[in-house]
C-alpha positions in Angstrom: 43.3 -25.2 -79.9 40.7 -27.5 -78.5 38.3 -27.3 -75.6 38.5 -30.4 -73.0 35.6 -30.3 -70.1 36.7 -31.6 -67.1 35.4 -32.5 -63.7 37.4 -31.6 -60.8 36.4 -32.2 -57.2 35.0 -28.3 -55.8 37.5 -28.5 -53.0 40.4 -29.2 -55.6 39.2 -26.2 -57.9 39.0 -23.9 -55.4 42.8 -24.5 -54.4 44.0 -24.5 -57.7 42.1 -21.3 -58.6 43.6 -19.9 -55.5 47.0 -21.1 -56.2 46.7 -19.8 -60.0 45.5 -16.3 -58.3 48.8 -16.0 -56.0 51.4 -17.0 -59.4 49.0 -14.2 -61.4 48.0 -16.9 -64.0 44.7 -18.7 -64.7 43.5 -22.7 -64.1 43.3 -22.8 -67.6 47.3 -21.9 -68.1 48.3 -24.4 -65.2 46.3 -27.6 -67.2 47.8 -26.7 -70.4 51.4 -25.7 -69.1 51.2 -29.5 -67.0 49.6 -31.3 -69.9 52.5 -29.6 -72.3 55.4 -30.5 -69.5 54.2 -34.6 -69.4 53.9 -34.4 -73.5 57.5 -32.8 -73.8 58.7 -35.7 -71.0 57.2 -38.3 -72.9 58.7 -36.9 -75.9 62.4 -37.0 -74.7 61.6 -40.3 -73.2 60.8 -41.7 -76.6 63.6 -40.1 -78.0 66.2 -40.9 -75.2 65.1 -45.0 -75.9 65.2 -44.7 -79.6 69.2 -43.3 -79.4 70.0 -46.0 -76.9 69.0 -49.0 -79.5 70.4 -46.7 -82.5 74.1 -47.0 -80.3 73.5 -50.5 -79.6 72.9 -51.6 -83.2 75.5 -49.1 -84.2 78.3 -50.7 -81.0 81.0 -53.0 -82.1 81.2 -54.2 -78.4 80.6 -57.8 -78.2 79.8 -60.1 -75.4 81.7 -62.5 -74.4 80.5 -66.5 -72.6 79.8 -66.8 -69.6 82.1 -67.2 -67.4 80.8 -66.9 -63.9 78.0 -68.7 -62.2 75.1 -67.1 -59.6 77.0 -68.3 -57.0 79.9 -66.7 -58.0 78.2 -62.9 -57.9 76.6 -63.9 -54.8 79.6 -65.1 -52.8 80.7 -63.6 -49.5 
């Protein structure tokens, strides 16, 4: 594991400790639990697009002319 310094405005740390305090963890748990959560979202995100092309490569759905013009959709 790696150390990271970081500046954080005094007002900010002192809410955040005080936050950490009342859930009985630490500042340093919070940064690396939130820095783990946006990894693990990008994660699935990355995954989640790779899936969509592999099932559009993978479709046998084809598309057909076009048969409608923009005023057509936008009609009322």
């Amino acid at each position: 594991m790696r150390n990271v310094t970081l500046s954080i405005d005094e007002k900010v740390l002192s809410a955040v400790r005080k936050y950490a305090a009342e859930r009985n963890s630490t500042l340093n748990a919070l940064v690396r639990e939130f820095l783990g959560a946006i990894a693990e979202r990008e994660d699935r995100a990355k995954k989640s697009r790779k899936r969509i092309r592999e099932l559009s490569e993978s479709s046998e759905a084809r598309i057909g002319s076009k048969s409608w013009t923009r005023d057509d959709l936008h009609a009322r």
